[in-house]
N, C-alpha and C positions, 0 to 999 in steps of 0.2 A: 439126741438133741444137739442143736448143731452150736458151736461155741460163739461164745460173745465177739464185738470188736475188741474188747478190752484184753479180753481171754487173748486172741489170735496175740495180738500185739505184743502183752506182755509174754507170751511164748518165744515170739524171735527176738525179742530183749533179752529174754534168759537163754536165746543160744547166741548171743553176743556176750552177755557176760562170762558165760563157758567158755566161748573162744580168747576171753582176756586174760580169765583166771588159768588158762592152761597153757597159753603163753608162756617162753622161756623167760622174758625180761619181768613179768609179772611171777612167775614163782622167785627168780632171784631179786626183784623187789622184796618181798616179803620176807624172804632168806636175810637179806642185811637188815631191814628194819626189827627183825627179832634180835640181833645181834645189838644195835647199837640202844634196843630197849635196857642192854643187858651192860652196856657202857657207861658207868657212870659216870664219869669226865665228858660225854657226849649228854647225856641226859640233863646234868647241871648246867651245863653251857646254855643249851634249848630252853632249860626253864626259866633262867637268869633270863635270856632275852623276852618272852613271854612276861615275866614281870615287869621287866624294863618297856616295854612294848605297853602295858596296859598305865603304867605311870604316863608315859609319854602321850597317852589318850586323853587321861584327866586333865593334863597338863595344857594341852590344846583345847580344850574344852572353857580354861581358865586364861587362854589366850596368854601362857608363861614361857617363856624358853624351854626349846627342848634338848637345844645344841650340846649338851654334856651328857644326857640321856643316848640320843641318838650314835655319839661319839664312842660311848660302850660298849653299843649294838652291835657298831660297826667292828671294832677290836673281836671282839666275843666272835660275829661272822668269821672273823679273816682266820681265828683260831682254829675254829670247826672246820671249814676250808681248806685248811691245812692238814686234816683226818682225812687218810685215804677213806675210808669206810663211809665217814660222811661223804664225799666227793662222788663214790660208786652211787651211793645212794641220792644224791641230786639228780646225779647222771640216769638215774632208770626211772626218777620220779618226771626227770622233762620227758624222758620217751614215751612214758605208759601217757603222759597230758596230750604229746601228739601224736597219740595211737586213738584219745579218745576224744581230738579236734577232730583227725581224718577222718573217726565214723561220723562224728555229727554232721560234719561237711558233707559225707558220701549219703548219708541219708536226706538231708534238708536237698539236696540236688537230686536224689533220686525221685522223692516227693514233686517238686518242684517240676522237672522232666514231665512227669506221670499227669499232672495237675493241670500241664498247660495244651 
């Protein structure tokens, strides 16, 4: 029985995901992000903003200042930023984001090409 379009499809989806997850930058993604789970100085900082972040929702919502909310955020960032481990770990979360622009890109123009 010969496979669906869905089937085919979601096949070389799954040997795109293969090729991300066995990537270097993606296993060492994953390498710091167990580490700084393991951070607690890292972990309170991120949930403090998270809270601050979802006040700062309400807040707008009520059309109230956020300027002293925001102003924490920003402190709380520069902190974290200041962690090498955080810092690696930005650094591999933009790469693996435009590892997974360039395919969107390569596919939506390869379709694109094929289509016209």
């Amino acid at each position: 029985m010969e496979k669906s379009l869905n089937e085919k499809v979601l096949t070389k989806v799954d040997d795109i995901v293969s090729y991300i997850q066995n990537s270097s930058n993606y296993q060492k993604f994953k390498q710091i992000e167990k580490k700084m789970q393991k951070n607690e100085e890292i972990v309170q900082k991120i949930e403090r903003i998270k809270s601050l972040q979802k006040q700062m929702v309400k807040l707008e919502v009520e059309k109230k200042d956020i300027s002293k909310l925001q102003e924490e955020v920003d402190e709380i960032l520069r902190e974290l930023n200041a962690i090498p481990i955080y810092q690696e770990y930005n650094y591999l979360l933009e790469d693996l984001n435009n590892t997974f622009q360039e395919i969107k890109t390569i596919i939506e123009n390869y379709i694109n090409d094929k289509l016209a």
